[in-house]
C-alpha positions as CSV (number, residue, x, y, z in Angstrom):
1,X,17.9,23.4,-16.6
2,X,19.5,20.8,-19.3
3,X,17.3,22.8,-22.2
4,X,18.5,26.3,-21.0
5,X,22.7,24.9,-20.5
6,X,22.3,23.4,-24.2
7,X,20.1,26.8,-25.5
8,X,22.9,29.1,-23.9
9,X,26.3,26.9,-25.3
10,X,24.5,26.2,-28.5
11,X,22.7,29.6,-29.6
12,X,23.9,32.8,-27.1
13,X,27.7,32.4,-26.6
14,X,27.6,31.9,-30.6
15,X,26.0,35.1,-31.0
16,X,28.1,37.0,-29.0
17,X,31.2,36.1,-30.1
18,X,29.9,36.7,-34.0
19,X,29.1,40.0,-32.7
20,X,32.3,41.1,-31.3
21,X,34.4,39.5,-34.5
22,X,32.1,41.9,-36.3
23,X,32.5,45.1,-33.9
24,X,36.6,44.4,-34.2
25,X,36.5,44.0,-38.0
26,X,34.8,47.3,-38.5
27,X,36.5,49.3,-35.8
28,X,40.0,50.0,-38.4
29,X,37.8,51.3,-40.5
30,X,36.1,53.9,-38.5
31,X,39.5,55.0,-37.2
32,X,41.2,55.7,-40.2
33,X,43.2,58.6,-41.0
34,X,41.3,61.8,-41.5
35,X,43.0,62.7,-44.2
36,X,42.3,59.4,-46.1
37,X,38.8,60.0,-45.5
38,X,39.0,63.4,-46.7
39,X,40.5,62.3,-50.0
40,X,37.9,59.3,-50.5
41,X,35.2,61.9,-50.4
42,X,36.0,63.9,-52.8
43,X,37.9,62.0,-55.6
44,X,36.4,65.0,-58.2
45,X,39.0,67.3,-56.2
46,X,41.8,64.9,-56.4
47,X,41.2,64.4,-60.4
48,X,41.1,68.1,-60.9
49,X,44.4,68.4,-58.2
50,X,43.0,71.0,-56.3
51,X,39.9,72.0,-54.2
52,X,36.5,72.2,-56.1
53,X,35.7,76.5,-55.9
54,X,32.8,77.1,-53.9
55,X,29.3,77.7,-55.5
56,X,27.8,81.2,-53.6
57,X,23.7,80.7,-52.6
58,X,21.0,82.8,-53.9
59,X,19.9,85.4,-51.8
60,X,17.0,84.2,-50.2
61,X,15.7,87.3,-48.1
62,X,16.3,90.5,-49.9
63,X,14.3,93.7,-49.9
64,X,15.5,96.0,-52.4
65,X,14.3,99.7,-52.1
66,X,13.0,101.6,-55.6
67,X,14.1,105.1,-55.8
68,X,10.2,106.0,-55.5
69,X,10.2,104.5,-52.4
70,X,8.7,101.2,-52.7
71,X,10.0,97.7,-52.1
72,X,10.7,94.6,-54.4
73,X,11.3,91.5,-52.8
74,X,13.3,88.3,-54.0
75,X,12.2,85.5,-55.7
76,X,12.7,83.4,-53.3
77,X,10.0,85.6,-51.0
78,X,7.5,86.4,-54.0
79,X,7.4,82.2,-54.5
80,X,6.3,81.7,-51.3
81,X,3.9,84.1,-51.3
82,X,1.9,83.0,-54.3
83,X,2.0,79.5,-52.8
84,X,0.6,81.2,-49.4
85,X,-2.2,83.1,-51.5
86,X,-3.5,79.8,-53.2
87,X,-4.1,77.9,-49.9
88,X,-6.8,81.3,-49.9
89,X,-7.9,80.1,-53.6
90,X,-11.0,78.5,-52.4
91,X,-12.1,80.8,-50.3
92,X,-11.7,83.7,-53.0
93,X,-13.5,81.3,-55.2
94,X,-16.9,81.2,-52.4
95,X,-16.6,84.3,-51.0
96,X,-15.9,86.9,-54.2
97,X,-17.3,85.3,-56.9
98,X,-20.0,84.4,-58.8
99,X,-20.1,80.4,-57.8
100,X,-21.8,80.6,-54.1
101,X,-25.3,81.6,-56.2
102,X,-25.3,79.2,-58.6
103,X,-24.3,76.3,-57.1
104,X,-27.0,77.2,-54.5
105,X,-29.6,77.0,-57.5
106,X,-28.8,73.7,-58.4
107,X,-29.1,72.2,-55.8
108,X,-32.7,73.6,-55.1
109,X,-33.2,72.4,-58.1
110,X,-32.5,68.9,-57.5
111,X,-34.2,69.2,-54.4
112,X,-37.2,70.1,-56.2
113,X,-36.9,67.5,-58.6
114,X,-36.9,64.9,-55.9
115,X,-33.3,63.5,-57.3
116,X,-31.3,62.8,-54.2
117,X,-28.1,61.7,-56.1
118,X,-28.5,62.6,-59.7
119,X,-26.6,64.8,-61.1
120,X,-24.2,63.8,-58.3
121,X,-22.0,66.4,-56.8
122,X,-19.2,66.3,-59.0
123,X,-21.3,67.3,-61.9
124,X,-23.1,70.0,-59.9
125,X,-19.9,71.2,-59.0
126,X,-17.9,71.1,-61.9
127,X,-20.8,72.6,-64.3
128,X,-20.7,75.5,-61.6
129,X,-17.0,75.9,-61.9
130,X,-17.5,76.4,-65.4
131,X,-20.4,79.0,-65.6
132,X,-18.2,80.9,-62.7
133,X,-15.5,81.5,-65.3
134,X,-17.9,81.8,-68.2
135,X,-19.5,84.8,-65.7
136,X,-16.3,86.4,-64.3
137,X,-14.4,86.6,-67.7
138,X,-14.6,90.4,-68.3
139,X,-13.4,90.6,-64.6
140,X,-10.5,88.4,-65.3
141,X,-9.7,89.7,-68.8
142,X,-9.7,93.1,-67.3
143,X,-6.8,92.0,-64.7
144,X,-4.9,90.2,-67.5
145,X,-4.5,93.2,-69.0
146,X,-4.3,95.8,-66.5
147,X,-2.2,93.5,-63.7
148,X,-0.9,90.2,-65.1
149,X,0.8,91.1,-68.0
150,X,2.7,94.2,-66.7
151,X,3.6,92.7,-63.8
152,X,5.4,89.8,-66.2
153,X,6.4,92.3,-68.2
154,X,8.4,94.3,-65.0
155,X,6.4,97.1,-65.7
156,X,4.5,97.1,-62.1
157,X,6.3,95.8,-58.5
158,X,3.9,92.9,-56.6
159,X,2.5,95.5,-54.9
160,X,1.4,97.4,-57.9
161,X,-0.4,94.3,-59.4
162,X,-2.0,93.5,-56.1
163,X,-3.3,96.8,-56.0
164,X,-4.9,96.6,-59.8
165,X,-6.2,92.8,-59.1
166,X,-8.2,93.7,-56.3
167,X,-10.0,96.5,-58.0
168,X,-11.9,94.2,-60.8
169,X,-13.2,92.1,-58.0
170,X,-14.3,95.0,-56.3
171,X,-16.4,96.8,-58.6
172,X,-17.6,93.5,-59.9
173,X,-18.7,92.4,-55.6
174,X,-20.6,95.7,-55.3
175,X,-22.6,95.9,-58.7
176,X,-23.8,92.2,-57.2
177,X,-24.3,93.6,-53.5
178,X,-27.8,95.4,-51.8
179,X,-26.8,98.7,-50.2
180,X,-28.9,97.5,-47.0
181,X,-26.5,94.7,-46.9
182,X,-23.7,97.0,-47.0
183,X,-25.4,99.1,-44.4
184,X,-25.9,95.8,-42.1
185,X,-22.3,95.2,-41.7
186,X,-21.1,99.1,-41.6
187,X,-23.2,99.5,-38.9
188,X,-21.7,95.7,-37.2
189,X,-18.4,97.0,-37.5
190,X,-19.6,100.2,-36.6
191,X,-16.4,102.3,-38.7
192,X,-18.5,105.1,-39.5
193,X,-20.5,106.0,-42.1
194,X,-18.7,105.5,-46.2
195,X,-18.5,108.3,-48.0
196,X,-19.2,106.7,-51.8
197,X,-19.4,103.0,-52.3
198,X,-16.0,102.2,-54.0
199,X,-14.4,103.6,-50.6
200,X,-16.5,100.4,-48.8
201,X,-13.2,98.2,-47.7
202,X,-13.0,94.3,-48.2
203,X,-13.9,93.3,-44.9
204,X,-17.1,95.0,-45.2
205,X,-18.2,94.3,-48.5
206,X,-16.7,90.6,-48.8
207,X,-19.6,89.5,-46.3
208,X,-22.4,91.9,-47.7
209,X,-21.4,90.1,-51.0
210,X,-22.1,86.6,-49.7
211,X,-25.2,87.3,-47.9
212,X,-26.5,89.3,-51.0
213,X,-25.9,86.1,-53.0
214,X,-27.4,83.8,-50.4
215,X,-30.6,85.9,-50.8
216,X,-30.6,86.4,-54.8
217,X,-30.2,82.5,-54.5
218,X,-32.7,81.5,-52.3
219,X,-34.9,83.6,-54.3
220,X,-34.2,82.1,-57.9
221,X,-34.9,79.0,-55.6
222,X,-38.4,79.6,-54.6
223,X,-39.2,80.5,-58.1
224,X,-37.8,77.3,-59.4
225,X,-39.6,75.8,-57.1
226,X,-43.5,76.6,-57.2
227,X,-44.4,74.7,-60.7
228,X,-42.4,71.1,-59.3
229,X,-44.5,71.8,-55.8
230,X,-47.6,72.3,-58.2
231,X,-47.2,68.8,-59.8
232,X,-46.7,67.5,-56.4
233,X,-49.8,68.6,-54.7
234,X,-52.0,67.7,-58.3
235,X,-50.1,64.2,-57.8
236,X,-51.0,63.5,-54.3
237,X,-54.6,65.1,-54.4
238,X,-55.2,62.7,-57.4
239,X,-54.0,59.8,-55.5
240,X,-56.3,60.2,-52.2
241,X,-59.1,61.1,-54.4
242,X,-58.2,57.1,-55.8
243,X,-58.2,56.0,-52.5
244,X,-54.3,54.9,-53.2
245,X,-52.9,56.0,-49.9
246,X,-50.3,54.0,-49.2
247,X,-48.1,54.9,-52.9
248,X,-45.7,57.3,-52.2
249,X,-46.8,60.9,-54.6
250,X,-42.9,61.4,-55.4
251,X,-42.9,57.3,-57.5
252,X,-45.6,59.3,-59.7
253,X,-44.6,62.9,-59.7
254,X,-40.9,62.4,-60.6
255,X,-41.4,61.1,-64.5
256,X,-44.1,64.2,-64.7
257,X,-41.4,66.5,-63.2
258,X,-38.2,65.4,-65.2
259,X,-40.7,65.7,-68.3
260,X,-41.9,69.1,-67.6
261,X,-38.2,70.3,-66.7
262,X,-36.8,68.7,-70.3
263,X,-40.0,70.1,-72.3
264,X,-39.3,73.5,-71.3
265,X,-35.7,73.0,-72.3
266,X,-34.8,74.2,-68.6
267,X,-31.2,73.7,-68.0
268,X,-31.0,76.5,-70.7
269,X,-33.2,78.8,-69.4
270,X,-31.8,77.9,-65.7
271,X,-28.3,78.9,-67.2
272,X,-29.2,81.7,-69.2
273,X,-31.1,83.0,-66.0
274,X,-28.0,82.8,-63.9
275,X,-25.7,84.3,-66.6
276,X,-28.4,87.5,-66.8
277,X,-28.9,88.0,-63.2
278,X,-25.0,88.9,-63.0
279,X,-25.5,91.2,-65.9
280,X,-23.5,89.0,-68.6
């Protein structure tokens, strides 16, 4: 009881009455005059002796209406969305272009090499990256020309260069897609038969696309991999024949493999492949 009287005379009462000097002190200044306020916040307006004009905003949601009856939208509406379209950039990158196939390839490739981490991901991915705009260059040259440009030029309204980007894409997805494919997903979404192929819409050939490539992939694969499963089966028939069960076939087989795959100069004619199966 002693140690709580001496912790409450010595410490609390202290601390209160610190506080409420500090709450008075600061109270005159919170009640000031309005007007004094008003002229210690703006001290530019009081050097200039008058008010500051004010600064009219941009408009931020306009639509203006073309005499041919289309629309044109702000800049403040076209910014946000491009920045909404590029949150789609990866997707346009997997789904409607050529980079699904051939990053598929290599890694069947490694696979069939028996590398687990080499070349790691990052090269895999990047060297796709790469070849994917190496492949779809006369597709992006053609919107450039036909989209980009007049569009920065003012030639063409947003929805004009929309419109002309989407057609590249298109003719380049269904020179790369099997009509059965095509047919698979008309007959899923069950819209009726198409007329000609360029009047097949986006949300029937955007899949056929991708499960054209998955097969055109899986089938460079198998190719690629019938001579590395020949040195594996040579490998391990050799090694039973020895009596030399217990070493692993892949320790042997890898040095034969990388050797075979450098002799034939193969990440050239891997890439060249690639490059000719899109027509390039």
């Amino acid at each position: 009881m002693r140690h709580f009287q001496f912790f409450t005379r010595r410490v609390v009462w202290p601390s209160l009455l610190m506080l409420v000097l500090l709450f008075s002190a600061a109270s005159p200044s919170a009640q000031e005059d309005p007007q004094s306020q008003q002229n210690q916040q703006n001290p530019a307006e009081q050097a200039i002796g008058g008010s500051l004009p004010a600064i009219p905003g941009l408009p931020a949601m306009t639509v203006t209406t073309n005499p041919d009856g289309s629309e044109d939208y702000t800049v403040t509406l076209q910014i946000l969305a491009v920045m909404t379209a590029l949150t789609f950039l990866p997707a346009v990158l997997l789904m409607m272009t050529s980079f699904t196939r051939i990053i598929i390839v290599f890694a069947i490739l490694r696979q069939a090499l028996g590398l687990q981490q080499s070349p790691s991901n990052q090269i895999l991915i990047g060297l796709s990256l790469f070849l994917t705009l190496f492949i779809m260059q006369p597709v992006l040259s053609v919107i450039n020309e036909d989209a980009l440009q007049p569009y920065i030029n003012e030639e063409i309204n947003a929805q004009e260069a929309v419109a002309r980007t989407a057609e590249p894409f298109h003719s380049f997805m269904l020179a790369q897609t099997r009509e059965s494919d095509i047919e698979l997903f008309v007959g899923i979404a069950d819209n009726g038969p198409i007329q000609t192929p360029e009047d097949t819409p986006f949300s029937i050939l955007v899949p056929a696309f991708v499960t054209s490539e998955l097969k055109t992939a899986f089938q460079i694969g198998f190719i690629i991999f019938i001579p590395f499963l020949v040195i594996d089966l040579v490998v391990a028939s050799v090694l039973m024949a020895m009596g030399m069960m217990m070493l692993s076939p892949l320790i042997i087989s890898l040095p034969f493999k990388i050797m075979l795959f450098v002799l034939v100069d193969g990440w050239a004619m891997l890439i060249g492949t690639l490059a000719a199966s899109f027509g390039v």
